[in-house]
Structures are given as C-alpha cells and as structure tokens.
C-alpha positions as CSV (number, residue, x, y, z in Angstrom):
1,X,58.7,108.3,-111.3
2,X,59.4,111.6,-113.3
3,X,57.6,113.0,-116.2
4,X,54.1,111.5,-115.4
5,X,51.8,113.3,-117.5
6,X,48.7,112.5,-120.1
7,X,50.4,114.2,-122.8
8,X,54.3,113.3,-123.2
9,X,56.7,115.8,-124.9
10,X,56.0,117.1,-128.1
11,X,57.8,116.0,-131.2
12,X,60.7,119.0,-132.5
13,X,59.5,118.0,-136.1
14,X,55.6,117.9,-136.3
15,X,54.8,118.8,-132.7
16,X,52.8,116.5,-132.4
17,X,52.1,114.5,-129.1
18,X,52.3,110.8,-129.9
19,X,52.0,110.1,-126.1
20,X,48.6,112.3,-125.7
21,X,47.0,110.5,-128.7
22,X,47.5,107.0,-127.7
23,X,46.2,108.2,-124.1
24,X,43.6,110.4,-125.7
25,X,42.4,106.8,-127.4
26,X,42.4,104.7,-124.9
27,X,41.1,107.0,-122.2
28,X,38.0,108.5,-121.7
29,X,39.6,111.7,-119.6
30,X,42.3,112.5,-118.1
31,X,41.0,111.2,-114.8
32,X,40.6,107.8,-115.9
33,X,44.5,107.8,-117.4
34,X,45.3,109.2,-113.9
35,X,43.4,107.0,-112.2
36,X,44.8,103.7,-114.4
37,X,48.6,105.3,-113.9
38,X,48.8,105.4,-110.6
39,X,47.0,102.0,-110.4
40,X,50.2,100.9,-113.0
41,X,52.7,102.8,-110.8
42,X,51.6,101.1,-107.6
43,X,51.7,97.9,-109.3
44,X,55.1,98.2,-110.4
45,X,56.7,99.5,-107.0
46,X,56.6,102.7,-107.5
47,X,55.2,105.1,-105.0
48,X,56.0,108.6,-105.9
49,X,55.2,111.0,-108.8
50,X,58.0,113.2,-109.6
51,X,59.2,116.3,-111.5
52,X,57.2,117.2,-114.2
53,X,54.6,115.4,-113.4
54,X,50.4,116.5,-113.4
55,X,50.4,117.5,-110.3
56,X,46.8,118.8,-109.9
57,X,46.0,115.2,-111.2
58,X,48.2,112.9,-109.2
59,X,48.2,114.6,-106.2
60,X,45.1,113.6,-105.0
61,X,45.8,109.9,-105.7
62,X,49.3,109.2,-105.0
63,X,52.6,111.0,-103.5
64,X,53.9,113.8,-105.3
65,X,57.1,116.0,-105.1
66,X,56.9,118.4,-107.8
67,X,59.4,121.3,-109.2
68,X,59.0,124.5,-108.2
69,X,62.0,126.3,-111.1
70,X,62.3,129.1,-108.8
71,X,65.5,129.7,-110.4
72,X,63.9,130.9,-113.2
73,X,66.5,129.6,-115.9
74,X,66.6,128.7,-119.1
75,X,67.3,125.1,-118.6
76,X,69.1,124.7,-122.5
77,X,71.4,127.9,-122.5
78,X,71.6,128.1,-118.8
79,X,71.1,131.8,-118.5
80,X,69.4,133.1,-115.1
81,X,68.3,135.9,-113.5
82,X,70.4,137.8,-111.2
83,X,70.3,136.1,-107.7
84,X,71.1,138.9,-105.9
85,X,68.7,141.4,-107.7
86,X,65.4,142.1,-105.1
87,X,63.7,141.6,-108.3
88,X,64.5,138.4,-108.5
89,X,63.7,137.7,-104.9
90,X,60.3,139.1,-105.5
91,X,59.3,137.0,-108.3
92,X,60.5,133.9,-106.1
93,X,58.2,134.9,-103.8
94,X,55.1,135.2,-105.6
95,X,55.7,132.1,-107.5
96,X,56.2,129.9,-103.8
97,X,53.0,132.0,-103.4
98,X,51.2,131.1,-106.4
99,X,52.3,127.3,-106.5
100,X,53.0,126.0,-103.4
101,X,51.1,128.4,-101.0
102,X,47.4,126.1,-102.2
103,X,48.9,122.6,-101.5
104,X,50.6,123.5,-98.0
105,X,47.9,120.9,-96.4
106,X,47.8,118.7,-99.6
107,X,48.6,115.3,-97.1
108,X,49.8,113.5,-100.3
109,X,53.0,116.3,-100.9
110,X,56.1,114.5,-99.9
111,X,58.1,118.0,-100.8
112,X,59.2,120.5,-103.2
113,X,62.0,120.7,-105.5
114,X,63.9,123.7,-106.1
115,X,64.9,123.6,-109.4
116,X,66.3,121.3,-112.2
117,X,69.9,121.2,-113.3
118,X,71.3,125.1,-112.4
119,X,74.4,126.4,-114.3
120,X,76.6,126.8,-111.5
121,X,79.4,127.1,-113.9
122,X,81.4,125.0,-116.4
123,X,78.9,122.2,-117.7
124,X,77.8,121.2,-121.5
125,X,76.1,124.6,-121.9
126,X,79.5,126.5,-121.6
127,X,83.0,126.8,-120.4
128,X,82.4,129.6,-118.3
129,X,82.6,130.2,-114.5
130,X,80.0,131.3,-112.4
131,X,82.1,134.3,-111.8
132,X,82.6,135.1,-115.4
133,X,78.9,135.2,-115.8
134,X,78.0,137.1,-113.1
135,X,80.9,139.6,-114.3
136,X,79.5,140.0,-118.0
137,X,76.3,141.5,-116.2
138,X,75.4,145.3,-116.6
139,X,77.9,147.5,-115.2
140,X,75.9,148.3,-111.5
141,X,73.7,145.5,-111.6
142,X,73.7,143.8,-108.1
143,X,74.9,140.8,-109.2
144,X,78.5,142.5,-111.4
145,X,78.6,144.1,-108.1
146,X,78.9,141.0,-106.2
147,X,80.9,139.3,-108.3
148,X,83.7,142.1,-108.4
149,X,83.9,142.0,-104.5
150,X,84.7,138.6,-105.0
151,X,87.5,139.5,-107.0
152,X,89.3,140.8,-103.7
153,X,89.3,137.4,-102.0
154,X,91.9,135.1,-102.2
155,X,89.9,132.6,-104.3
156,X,87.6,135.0,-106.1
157,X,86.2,131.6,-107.9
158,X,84.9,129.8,-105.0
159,X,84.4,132.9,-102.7
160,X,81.6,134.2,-105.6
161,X,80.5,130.2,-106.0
162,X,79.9,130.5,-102.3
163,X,78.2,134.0,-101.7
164,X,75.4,133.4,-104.8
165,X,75.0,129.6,-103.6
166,X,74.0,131.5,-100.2
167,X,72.3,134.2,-101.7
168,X,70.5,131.6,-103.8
169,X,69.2,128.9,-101.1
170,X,68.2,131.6,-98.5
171,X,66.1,133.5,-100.6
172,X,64.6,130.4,-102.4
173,X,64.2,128.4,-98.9
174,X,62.6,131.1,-97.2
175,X,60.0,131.9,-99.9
176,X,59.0,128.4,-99.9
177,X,58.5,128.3,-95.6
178,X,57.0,131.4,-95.9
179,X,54.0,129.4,-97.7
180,X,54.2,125.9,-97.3
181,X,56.0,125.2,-93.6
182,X,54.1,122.0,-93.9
183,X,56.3,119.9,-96.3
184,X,59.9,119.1,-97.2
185,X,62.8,121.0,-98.7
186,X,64.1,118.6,-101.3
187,X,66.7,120.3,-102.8
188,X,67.8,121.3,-105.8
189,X,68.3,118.5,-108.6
190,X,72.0,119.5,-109.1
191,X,73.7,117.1,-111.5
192,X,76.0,114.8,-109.4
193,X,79.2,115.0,-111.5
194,X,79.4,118.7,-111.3
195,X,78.5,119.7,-107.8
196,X,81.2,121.0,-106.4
197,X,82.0,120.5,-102.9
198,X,81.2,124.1,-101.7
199,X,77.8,124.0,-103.5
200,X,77.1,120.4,-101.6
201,X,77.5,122.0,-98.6
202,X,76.2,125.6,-98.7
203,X,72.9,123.7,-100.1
204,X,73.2,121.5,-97.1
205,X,72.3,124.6,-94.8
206,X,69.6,124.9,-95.9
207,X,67.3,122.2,-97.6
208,X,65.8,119.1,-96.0
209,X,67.1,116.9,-98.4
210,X,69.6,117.1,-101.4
211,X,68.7,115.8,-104.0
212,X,71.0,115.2,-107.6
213,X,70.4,114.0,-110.7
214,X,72.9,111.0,-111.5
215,X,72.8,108.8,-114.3
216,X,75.8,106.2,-115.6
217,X,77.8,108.2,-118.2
218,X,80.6,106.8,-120.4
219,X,84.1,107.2,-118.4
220,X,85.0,110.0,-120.9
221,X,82.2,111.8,-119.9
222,X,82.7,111.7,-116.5
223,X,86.3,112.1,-116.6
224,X,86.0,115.5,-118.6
225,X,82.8,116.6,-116.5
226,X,84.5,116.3,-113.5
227,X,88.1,118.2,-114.6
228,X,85.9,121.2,-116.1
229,X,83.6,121.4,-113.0
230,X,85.5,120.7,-110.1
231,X,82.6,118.1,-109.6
232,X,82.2,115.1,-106.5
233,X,82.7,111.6,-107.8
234,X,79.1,110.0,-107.8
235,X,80.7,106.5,-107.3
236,X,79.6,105.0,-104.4
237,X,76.1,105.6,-104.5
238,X,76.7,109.2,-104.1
239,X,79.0,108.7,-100.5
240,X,81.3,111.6,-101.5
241,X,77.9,114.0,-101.3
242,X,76.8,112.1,-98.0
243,X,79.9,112.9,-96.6
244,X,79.8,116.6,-97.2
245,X,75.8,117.2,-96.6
246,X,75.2,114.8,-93.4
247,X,72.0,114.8,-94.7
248,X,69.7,112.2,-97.0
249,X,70.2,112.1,-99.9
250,X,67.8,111.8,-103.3
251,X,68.8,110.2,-106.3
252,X,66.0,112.6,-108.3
253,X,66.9,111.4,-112.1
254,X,68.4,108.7,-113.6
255,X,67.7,105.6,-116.0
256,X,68.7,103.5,-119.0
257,X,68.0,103.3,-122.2
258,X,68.1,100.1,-125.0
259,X,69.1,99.8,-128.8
260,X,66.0,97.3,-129.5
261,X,63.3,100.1,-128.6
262,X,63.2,101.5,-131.7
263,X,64.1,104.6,-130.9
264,X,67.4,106.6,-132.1
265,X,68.7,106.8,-128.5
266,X,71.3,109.4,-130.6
267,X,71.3,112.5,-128.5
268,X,72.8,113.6,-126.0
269,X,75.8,110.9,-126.9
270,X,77.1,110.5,-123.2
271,X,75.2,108.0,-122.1
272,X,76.0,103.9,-123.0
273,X,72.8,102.3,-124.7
274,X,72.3,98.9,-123.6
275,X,71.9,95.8,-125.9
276,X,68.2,94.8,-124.8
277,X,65.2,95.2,-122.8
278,X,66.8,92.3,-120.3
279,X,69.8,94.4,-120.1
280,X,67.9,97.6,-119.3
281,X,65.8,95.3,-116.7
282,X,69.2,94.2,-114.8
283,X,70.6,97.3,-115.0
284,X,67.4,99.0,-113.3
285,X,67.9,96.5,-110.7
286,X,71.4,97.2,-110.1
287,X,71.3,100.6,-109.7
288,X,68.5,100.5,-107.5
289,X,70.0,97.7,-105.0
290,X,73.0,99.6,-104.9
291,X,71.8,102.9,-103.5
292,X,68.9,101.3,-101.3
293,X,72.0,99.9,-99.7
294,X,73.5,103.1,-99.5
295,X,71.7,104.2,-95.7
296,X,71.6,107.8,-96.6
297,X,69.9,107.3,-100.0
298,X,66.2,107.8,-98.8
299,X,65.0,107.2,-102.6
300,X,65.5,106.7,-106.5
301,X,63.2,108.6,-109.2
302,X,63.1,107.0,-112.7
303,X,63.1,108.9,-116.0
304,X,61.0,108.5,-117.4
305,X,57.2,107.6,-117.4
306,X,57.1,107.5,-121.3
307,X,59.6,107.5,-124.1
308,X,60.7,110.5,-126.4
309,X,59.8,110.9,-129.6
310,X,61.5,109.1,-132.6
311,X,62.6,112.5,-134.0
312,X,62.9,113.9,-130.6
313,X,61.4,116.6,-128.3
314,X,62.3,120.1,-127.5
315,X,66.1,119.7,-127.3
316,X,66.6,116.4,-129.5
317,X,66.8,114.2,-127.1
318,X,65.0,111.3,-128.9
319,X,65.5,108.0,-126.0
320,X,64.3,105.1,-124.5
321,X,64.0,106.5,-121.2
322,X,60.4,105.1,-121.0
323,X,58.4,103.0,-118.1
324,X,55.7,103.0,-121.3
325,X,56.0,103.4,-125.1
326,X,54.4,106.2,-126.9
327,X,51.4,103.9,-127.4
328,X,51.5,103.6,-123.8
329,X,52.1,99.7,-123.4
330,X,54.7,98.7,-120.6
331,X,58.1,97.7,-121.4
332,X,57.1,94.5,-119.9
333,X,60.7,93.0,-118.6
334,X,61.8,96.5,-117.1
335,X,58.1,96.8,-115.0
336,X,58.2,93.2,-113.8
337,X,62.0,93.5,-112.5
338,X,60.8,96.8,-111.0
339,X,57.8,95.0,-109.5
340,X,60.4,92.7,-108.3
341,X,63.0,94.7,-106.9
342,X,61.3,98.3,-105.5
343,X,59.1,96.4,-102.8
344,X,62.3,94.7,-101.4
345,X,63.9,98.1,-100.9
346,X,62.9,98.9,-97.7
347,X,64.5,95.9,-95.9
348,X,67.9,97.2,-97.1
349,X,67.7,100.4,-95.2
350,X,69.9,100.8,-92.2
351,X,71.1,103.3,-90.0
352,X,73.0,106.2,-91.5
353,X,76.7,105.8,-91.0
C-alpha cells in the first residue's frame, strides 16, 4: 500500500488536509491511527507499507519499503541534477547516509526504493531526449561533456541513455550498500510504458529487484507513450520487462478509480474511470490475479491509502485512488474483495519460467 500517512495530501486550493483532520478527530495520536492502520491493512490483505508512507511510524509495526529520491528530481518538470557531476554523487551519499544508514538492522525493512518516475527522456513532461537535456547543460559541465562523447557513437541516443543509466545505478547502488548491506535493492519505480529496453537492462545490473509503476491507461495513451518513448509493452503482466531483467519483478503503483466517489477523477485524463465501486472491486481483483500468476511478479502496491482532494493536491490530481475516503471510512466493496483476493495470492506463485 502506497501513500500511508496520518495526514493525506494537501488541497492546491485551501491547503488544507482533509485526510489529517478526520484522523486528527478520530485518533487520539498518531500512534493510535498507526496502530489501527496497520491493524486495517492486515485485515484487508495487505502486508506491506509502501512509498510515501510514515516510515518512522510503520516501521516498527508492519513491513515497509520506503523511497529514497536519490535522484534528486523535480518529479513535475522532471529536471535533475547532473548524474555524472561528483557533486551529485556526494549528496547521494550523504542522503543513503542520513536515511537509510539508521534502519540498516530495522528487521521490518523489506528494501529501498530508488526513486519515483525519472525523466529518462520523452514522457508527459516534455518531448525531449535524454541526450538533448544533457546537451543544454553548461558548456564544461560533466554531464554536456558526456553527452557530446556520445555524439561520436553510432547511436548517440541510446549510447548517452546507456552511459548515464550506468553512471546513475552505480553511484546510487553503491551509496545505498555502503550503509544499509542488510536489505534489498528495489529498483527504481520507472513507469512501465516508457522504459526502454536498454534502461530495463542496465538497471538489471544492478538492483535486486525492478520495480515499475504500471497502471491501465486508455489505448491512446499507451499507443502515443510508447511511439514517443521507445517504451516495453506492459501487457502481459509486465513479461516483456521479465524477459529483459531475468530478475523479479515489482508492480510498485497502480490502481483504479470510480465515477460514484464523488470526486472529479478529472486530471491527469489518461486513465478510464470506472462506473462503480463493484467495478473498481473486480477490477482490483483482476489485476491482481493476473500478475500473482505472472511467476516473476513477486508483488503489487496499491495507490493509494486515501483519496485526493476534491479540488486536488499539489499537481491537480484530484482521484479516487483511495483504500479510505478523506473521512477515513473504507470503501467497503474494494477492502472486502481485497480481503478476498490478496491472501489467495500466494498459492498462485510458481517457479520463474
């Protein structure tokens, strides 16, 4: 379960935290929503606290695999540092240090993520190539000057993709063993439309796990994601990744979201909003049964724990991605199919092909 967290995301209107108020009313402290959630979450099947969640909270009481962002991007613009700039290596370094370094014996951390969604070029935060990027750096800058070597290959494009996916995973990776040789890798949280092959497998080096963020999108989304990108097919509960990595595989973000929430379910506009609550339930269910079949899929992570604001959060997005309402009561068909369903999972799994 992503996103679990007393407070919710803040309204782009008011600010205001709906989520936090409801919980601030019903709990006395932040312990005793912590300590009711995970009872909730354990009821319901679920058995893992993912990005974004409260870490310092959940941790103690349930699994956790939390983000590390040692990218350091700006997940709405996509701008990053410069891989390749010892600066940016240091800073990786001290933040492994500073987050991960305490919890290295933390017996309830199933593993780290990476990072969250990295522009490795032409996605819906621009056109542009990963090369182009690097090449509108300062003239001198480590990076420009990696990028015009890659101008010499024969595929500039993919050599550069290549050389800062390397540059990128080593660096990260190693700051992360450095601190923590305790727990897993689990990879980056790449969107699975638009990972290109040679990203799949450079990342396969090096992480324990990969791990991609794959929801259903409408066919026209997908179609134009994956003709801009250069991006695997995520049909087939992700076998075109399998194939590539030979390693397990992490479905670390998806859901679905329903017209009779009361929400907008308006932005982003790519993905289908279902009819009902019964149709979100089925759809859960699908999903899940199909990549629990899947032998290299090792896991699913919902998102959300709670819905988004009526008038939206940070970036507008303003969805039914909830387990629980802004007042914190269940969406009750959803949690008693995935009450269902998630406990049967582990009968489906087979040897890896």
């Amino acid at each position: 379960m992503n996103s679990v967290n007393p407070r919710g995301s803040a309204s782009q209107v008011t600010g205001e935290l709906a989520y936090g108020d409801a919980v601030a009313a019903r709990y006395e402290s932040d312990e005793a929503w912590a300590d009711a959630t995970v009872e909730r979450l354990h009821g319901w099947g679920f058995n893992t606290a993912g990005s974004w969640s409260t870490t310092e909270l959940l941790a103690p009481r349930m699994v956790s695999a939390p983000n590390l962002s040692l990218g350091m991007d700006n997940w709405q613009t996509g701008a990053a540092p410069d891989y390749f700039d010892p600066a940016w290596e240091a800073a990786v370094q001290a933040r492994a240090l500073e987050v991960a370094g305490p919890l290295r014996e933390e017996p309830n951390l199933l593993g780290w993520f990476l990072d969250n969604e990295n522009k490795w070029g032409p996605d819906w935060r621009g056109t542009d190539s990963f090369l182009a990027q690097y090449l509108a750096l300062p003239e001198g800058s480590p990076g420009r000057l990696a990028a015009e070597a890659a101008q010499r290959e024969p595929d500039p494009e993919t050599a550069f993709l290549v050389a800062a996916a390397e540059r990128y995973f080593s660096v990260t990776t190693a700051a992360v063993r450095a601190v923590d040789p305790n727990h897993l890798i689990l990879g980056n949280r790449d969107v699975a439309i638009l990972s290109r092959p040679e990203l799949v497998e450079v990342s396969a080096r090096y992480v324990d796990v990969l791990s991609f963020n794959s929801y259903v999108f409408f066919d026209v989304v997908v179609e134009g994601a994956q003709r801009l990108s250069g991006g695997l097919s995520a049909d087939d509960a992700l076998a075109a990744h399998y194939a590539i990595a030979h390693k397990p595989v992490l479905v670390s973000e998806f859901g679905f979201r329903a017209a009779d929430s009361g929400l907008p379910n308006s932005w982003p506009p790519i993905y289908p909003t279902l009819p009902t609550q019964a149709d979100r339930a089925s759809a859960f269910e699908a999903y899940v049964r199909e990549h629990q079949a899947a032998p290299w899929i090792v896991g699913v992570h919902w998102f959300a724990w709670v819905d988004e604001p009526v008038d939206g959060r940070f970036d507008g997005e303003d969805n039914n991605w909830g387990l629980v309402s802004q007042s914190d009561e269940p969406w009750q068909l959803l949690t008693e199919r995935a009450a269902t369903v998630l406990p049967q999972v582990y009968g489906t799994l087979e040897e890896p092909r």
